[in-house]
C-alpha positions in Angstrom: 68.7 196.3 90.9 70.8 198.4 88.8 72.7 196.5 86.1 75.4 199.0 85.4 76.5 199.2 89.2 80.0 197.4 89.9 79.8 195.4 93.2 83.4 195.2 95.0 83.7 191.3 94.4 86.6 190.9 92.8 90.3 191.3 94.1 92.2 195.0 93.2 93.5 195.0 90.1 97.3 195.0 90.7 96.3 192.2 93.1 94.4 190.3 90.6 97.6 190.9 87.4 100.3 189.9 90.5 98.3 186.7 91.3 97.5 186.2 87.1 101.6 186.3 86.8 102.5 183.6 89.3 99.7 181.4 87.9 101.3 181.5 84.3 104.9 181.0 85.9 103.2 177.7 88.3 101.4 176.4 85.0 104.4 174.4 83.9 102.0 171.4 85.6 99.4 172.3 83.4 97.2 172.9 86.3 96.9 176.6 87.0 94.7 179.3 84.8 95.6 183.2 83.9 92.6 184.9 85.4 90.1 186.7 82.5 91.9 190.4 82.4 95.3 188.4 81.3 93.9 187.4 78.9 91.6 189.6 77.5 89.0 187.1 76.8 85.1 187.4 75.5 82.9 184.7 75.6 81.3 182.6 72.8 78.5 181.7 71.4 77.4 178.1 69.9 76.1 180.0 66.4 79.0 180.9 64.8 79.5 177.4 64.2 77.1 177.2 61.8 75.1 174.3 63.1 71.3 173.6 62.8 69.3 174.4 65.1 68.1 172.1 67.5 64.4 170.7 66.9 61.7 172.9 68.7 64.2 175.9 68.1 62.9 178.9 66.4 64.7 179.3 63.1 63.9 182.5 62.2 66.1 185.4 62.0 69.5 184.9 60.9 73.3 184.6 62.5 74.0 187.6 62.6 70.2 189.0 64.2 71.2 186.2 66.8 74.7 188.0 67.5 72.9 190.9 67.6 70.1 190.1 70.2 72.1 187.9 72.2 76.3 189.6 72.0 79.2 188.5 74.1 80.0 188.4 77.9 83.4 189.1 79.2 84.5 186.4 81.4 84.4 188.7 84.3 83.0 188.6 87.9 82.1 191.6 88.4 79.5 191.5 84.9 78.5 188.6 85.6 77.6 189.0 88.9 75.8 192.0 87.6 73.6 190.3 85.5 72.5 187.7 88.0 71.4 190.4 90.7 69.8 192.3 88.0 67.7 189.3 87.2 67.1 188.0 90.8 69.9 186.8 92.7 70.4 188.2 96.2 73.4 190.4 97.3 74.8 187.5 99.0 75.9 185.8 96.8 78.5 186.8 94.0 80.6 185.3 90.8 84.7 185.4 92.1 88.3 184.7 89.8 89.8 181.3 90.6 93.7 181.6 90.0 94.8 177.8 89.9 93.6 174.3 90.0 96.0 173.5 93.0 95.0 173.2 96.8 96.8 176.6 97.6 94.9 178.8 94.5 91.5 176.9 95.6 91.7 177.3 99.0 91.5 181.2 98.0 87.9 180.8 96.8 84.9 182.2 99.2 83.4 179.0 100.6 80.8 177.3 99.8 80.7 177.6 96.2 77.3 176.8 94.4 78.4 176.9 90.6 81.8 176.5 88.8 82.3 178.7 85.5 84.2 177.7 83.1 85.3 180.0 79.9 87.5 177.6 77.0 88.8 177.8 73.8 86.1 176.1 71.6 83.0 173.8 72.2 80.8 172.3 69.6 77.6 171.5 69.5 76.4 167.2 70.1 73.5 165.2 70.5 71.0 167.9 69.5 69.8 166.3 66.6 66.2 164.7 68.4 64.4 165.6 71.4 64.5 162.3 73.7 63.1 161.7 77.0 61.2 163.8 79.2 61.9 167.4 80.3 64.6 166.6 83.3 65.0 163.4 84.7 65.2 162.5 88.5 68.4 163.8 90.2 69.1 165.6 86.9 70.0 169.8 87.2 68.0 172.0 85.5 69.6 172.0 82.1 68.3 174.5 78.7 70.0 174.3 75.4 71.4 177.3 73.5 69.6 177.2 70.1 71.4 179.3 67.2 68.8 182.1 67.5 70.7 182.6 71.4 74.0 184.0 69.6 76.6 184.4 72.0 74.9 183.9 75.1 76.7 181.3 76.5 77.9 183.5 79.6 74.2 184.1 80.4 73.0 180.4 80.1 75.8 179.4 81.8 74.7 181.9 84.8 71.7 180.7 85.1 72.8 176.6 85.2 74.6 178.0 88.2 71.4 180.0 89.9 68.6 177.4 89.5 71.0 174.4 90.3 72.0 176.2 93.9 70.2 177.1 97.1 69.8 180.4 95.8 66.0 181.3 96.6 65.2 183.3 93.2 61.5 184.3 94.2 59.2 184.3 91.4 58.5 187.8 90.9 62.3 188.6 89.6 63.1 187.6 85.4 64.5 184.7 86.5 62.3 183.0 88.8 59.2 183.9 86.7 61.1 182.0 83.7 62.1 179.0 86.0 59.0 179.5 86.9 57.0 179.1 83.3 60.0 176.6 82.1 60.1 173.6 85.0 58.2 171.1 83.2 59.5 171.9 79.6 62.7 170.1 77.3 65.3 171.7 77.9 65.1 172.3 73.5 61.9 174.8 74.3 63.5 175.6 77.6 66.7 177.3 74.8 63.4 178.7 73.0 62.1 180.5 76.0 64.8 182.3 76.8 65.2 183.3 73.3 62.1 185.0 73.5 62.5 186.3 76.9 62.8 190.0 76.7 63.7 190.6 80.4 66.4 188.2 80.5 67.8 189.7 77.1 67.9 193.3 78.1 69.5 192.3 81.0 72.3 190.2 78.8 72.7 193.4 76.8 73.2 195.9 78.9 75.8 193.4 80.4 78.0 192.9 76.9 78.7 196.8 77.1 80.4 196.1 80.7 84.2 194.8 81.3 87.7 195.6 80.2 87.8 193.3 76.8 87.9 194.4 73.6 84.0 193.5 72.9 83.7 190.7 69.4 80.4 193.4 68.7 77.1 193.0 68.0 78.1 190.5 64.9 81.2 189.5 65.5 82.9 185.9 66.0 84.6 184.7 69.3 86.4 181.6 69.9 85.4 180.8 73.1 82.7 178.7 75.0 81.6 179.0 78.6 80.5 175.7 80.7 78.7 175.1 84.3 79.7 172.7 87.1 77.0 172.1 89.5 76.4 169.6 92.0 73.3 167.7 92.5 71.6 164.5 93.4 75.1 163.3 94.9 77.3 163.9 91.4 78.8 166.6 89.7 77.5 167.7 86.1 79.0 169.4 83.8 75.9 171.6 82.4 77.1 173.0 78.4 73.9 174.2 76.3 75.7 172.8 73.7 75.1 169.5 74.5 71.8 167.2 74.9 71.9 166.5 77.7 74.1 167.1 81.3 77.1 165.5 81.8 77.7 163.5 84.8 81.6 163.9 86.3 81.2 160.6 89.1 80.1 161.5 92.6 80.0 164.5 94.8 78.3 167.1 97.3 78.2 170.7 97.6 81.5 170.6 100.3 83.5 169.0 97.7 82.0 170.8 94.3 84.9 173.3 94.1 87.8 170.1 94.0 85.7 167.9 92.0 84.8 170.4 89.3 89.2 171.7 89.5 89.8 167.9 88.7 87.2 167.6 85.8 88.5 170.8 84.5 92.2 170.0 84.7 91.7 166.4 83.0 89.3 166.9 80.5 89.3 170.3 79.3 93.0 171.8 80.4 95.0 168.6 79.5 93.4 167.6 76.5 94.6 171.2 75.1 98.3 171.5 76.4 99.0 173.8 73.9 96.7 176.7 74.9 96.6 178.5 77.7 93.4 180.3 77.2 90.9 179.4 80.3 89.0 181.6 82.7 87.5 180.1 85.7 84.7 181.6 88.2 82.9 180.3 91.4 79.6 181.4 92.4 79.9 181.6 96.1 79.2 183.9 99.0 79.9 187.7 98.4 82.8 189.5 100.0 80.8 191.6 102.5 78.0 189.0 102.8 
């Protein structure tokens, strides 16, 4: 698959700004997001944080190296849904805006969803510090860690949380089945280090910052912003950030009620707790428009 072709999954562009405009006049409830071109987001990295690295992580190279192999993502369906059918993931299935948090905006989303993407101001890195337990527990989503020596790739991790936690079938001769593939049975600490060494993966990444409307952070540069994964499995819904130790269970759920489950999550811990911004980008991984 091509990385640098544009699949028609996203709505027109006058479509998209019209619907962006009545989400920032409805968000007086707090509960409705500007769509990515807005807002002219990038995503973000853990590194610029200037945090350790996790144990088991490679610490060679420095900051900047890791910005440079790994740069930002625009929050962006159409790159990111690039990226995941470059490294495996069918035409079927494709990375869409959400608008709003609200019945009406959600009921706008391509059903079923798989995976919920969430781009915020922030995120900081927490119970890193040891490697505990074994590689994934039972129920548990496939969950990696983004060492420092992953830069700004965020966007990608989050994309794949959202592949190998779905009924996607990623066969194992594509970049990302063969590292599911090699990485089933490790931490999710040396799972981070195998995908820092992963050169198919990280081409793939790269070609993928160059894509978008942003203004690109570069290579080396800083961005504010961290993206997250919602995914449903063993009967809950997990909030999947490589920033963390572990995942983050959200209470029950199943894959018919992922998309409201992960809007309420969203709303009440991320959206609310930050009524002063209004810098959030939201995708669903779902079924593509001409699927």
């Amino acid at each position: 698959e091509d990385p640098d072709r544009r699949p028609t999954v996203a709505p027109l562009p006058a479509l998209r700004l019209f619907l962006g405009l009545l989400a920032v006049v409805a968000s007086s409830k707090g509960s409705l997001l500007p769509p990515h071109r807005t807002t002219n987001l990038a995503l973000r990295g853990g590194s610029s944080l200037g945090l350790p690295s996790p144990n088991a992580m490679s610490d060679s190279g420095s900051d900047a190296d890791a910005k440079s192999n790994w740069p930002a993502l625009e929050s962006n369906p159409e790159v990111l849904t690039d990226f995941i059918r470059a490294v495996g993931a069918p035409e079927t299935i494709a990375f869409h805006d959400v608008y709003g948090l609200d019945d009406d905006m959600l009921a706008m989303v391509p059903q079923p969803i798989r995976a919920m993407v969430l781009l915020f101001p922030g995120g900081e890195r927490s119970g890193q510090a040891e490697k505990e337990g074994t590689a994934q527990q039972s129920g548990e989503p496939f969950f990696l860690w983004q060492c420092d020596n992953l830069g700004n790739a965020c966007g990608t991790i989050a994309s794949i949380h959202a592949l190998l936690n779905s009924d996607t079938l990623i066969t194992p001769d594509t970049p990302l089945g063969a590292f599911a593939q090699r990485t089933l049975a490790m931490h999710p600490a040396d799972r981070g280090a195998a995908l820092e060494a992963d050169e198919a993966i990280r081409s793939v990444h790269a070609a993928q910052s160059e894509a978008g409307q942003s203004d690109a952070a570069g290579a080396s540069g800083d961005v504010d912003f961290h993206f997250v994964c919602f995914v449903h499995a063993g009967g809950q819904c997990w909030e999947l950030d490589g920033l963390k130790g572990k995942p983050v269970s959200h209470g029950p759920s199943s894959p018919e009620t992922l998309l409201k489950d992960a809007a309420k999550v969203i709303q009440s811990e991320f959206i609310a707790k930050r009524p002063d911004l209004i810098n959030f980008s939201l995708l669903a991984l779902g079924p593509a428009d001409d699927a």
